[in-house]
N, C-alpha and C positions, 0 to 999 in steps of 0.2 A: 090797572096795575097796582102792584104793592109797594109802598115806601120804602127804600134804599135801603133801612136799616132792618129792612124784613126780605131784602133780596136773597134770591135762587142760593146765591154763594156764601151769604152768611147763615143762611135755613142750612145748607148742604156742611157748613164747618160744624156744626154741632147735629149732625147725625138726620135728619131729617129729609125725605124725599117727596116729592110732591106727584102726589096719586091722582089727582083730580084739580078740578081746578081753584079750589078754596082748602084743600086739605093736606094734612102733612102727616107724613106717617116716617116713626122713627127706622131709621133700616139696618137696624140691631136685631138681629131675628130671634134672641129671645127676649127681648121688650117691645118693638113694635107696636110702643106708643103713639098713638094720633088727637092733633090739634087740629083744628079748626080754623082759619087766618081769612074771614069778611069782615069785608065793609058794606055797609049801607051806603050807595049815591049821596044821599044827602047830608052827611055830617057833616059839621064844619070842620074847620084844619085843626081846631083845636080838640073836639072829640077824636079827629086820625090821631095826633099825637097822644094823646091819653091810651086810647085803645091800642096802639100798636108798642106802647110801652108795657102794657098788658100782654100778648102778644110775645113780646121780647123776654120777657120771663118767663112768660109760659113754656117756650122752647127750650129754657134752662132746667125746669122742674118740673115739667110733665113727661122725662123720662123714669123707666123703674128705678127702683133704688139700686139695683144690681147691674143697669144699663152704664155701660164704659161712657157713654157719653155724655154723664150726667154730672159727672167731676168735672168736666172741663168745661163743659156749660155754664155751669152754677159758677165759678171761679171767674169766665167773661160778662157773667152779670154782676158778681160782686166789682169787677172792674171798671166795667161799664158805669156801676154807680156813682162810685169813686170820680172819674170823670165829668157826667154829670153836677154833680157835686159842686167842682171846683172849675168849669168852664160856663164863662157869661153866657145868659138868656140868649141873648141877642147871637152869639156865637151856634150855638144851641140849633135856635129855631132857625137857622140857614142851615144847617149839617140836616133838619130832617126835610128838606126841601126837595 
């Protein structure tokens, strides 16, 4: 399964639907961009966390530029950042648990 922060319901709030079972296709039918969301078995928690921050942007800006859901994407990742930011590690690395 996928980290919380890459759940069904947050892929689903920024436009994306899941075709298969590692894949996301945006369901904007004229953009219909598609990402990619594996993992390898064997990373450690720290490469999940790296990669699925990777991953988390990706969902913000791997829509078209003309894609409605790419403003409000982009805008919860500038948020997100922000966030990030200004909440302790230790706070952090439990929210991606």
């Amino acid at each position: 399964s996928k980290p919380a922060a890459l759940s069904p319901l947050v892929c689903a709030r920024f436009g994306w639907t899941n075709t298969s079972r590692d894949m996301l296709v945006c369901s904007q039918p004229s953009c219909r961009a598609a990402v990619c969301v594996a993992y390898h078995p064997v990373l450690s928690a720290r490469s999940v966390s790296r990669l699925t921050a990777t991953y988390r942007e990706m969902l913000a800006t791997s829509h078209k530029l003309d894609c409605p859901f790419r403003d409000d994407a982009e805008r919860w990742l500038r948020d997100d950042r922000a966030r990030v930011r200004t909440t302790p590690r230790k706070v952090r690395d439990r929210e991606l648990v």
